[in-house]
Every structure is written in structure tokens, then in C-alpha cells.
N, C-alpha and C positions, 0 to 999 in steps of 0.2 A: 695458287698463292693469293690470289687478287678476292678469291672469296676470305680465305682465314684473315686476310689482313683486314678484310670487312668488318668480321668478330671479334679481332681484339683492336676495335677503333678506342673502343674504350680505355684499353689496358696501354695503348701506345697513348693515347692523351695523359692521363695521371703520371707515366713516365716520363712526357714533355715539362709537364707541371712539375715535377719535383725535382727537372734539373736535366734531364735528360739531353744533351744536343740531337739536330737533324744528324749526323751521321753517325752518333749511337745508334736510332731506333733504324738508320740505313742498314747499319752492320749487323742486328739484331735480325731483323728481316731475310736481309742475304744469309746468313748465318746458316735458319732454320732451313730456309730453301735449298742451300747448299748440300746440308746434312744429307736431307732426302735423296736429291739428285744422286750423291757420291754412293750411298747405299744402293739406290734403283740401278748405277752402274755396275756396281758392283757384281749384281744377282744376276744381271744381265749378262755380264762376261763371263760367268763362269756356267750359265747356262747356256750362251752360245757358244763355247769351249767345249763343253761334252754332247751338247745337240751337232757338233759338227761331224761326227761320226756318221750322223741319218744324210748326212746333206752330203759327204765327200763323194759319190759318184754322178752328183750332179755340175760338180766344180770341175772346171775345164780351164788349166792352164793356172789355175791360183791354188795353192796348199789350202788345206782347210783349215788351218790356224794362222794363217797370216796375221804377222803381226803390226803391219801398216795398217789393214783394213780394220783390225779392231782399235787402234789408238785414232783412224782416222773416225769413226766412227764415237767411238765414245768421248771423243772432244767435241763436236757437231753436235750431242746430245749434251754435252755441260755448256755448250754454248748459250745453246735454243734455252737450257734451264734458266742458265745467268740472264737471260733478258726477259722471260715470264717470271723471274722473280726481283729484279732491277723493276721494271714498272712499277709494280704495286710499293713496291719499297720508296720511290722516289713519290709517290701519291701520298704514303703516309706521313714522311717527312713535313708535309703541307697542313697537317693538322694543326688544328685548333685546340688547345687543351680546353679552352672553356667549353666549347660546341661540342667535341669528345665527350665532357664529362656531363653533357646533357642529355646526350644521344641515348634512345631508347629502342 
């Protein structure tokens, strides 16, 4: 996230400049971050849902779809996301449209 928000320093400046608030381009940032995260879960769960068939005679004492472990686990992962993408979001917010719109 902290690279892409590199690349559109630009694009996030002229949307300062033309009205934009800090916590438009905050929500805009989390937004796209989110999207990602919520899909990467997604694909996640439903591949370790049917990958749990190779793994069941390794699991001792827990079903192999428990449903604690995969909601504890995939809130730990929208966690860790929310704050690799909170960073660079609250770094953007700090822009400068002029300096943005100089950047090369």
C-alpha cells in the first residue's frame, strides 16, 4: 500500500487541490486497501475450507473447519491489513497539493 500511495502522490494532490478533505483521500486509501484485503480473504477461506481435507488427519482434537479458528484468524489478517494500509493513508493526508503537483 505505501508503494501505490507513492504513485498516485500525484493524483491524491490535484484531488486535495480541487477540494478534496484529509479524510476523503483517508477513506479513499482505506477504501482500496480494504477491497484487496476482503477479496485476499476471501480466496483464502475458501481454500483453506477445502485444503482442510489434506490436513484433517494431522489435527488432533480440533475439527478441521472450525469456525473459531478461521474467524479468529481472518480478523488478525484484516487487522495487520487495516494498519499497513492506515499508514500510508494517514502519510497521504499530509500532502501538499503544490509539492504533489510538482513531483516527478
Amino acid at each position: 500500500m505505501s508503494y501505490a500511495v507513492t504513485q498516485r502522490t500525484q493524483e491524491i494532490g490535484i484531488r486535495m487541490a480541487l477540494g478534496a478533505g484529509a479524510g476523503d483521500v483517508l477513506k479513499l486509501i482505506l477504501r482500496n486497501g480494504l477491497a484487496l484485503t476482503a477479496g485476499g480473504v476471501v480466496i483464502g477461506l475458501a481454500g483453506a475450507f477445502f485444503l482442510t481435507r489434506l490436513l484433517a488427519v494431522l489435527l488432533f482434537g480440533v475439527q478441521p473447519t472450525d469456525a473459531l479458528t478461521f474467524a479468529t484468524v481472518s480478523v488478525a489478517l484484516i487487522t495487520a491489513a487495516l494498519a499497513a494500509c492506515y499508514l500510508p493513508a494517514r502519510r497521504a493526508t499530509k500532502v501538499d497539493p503544490l509539492v504533489a503537483l510538482r513531483y516527478e
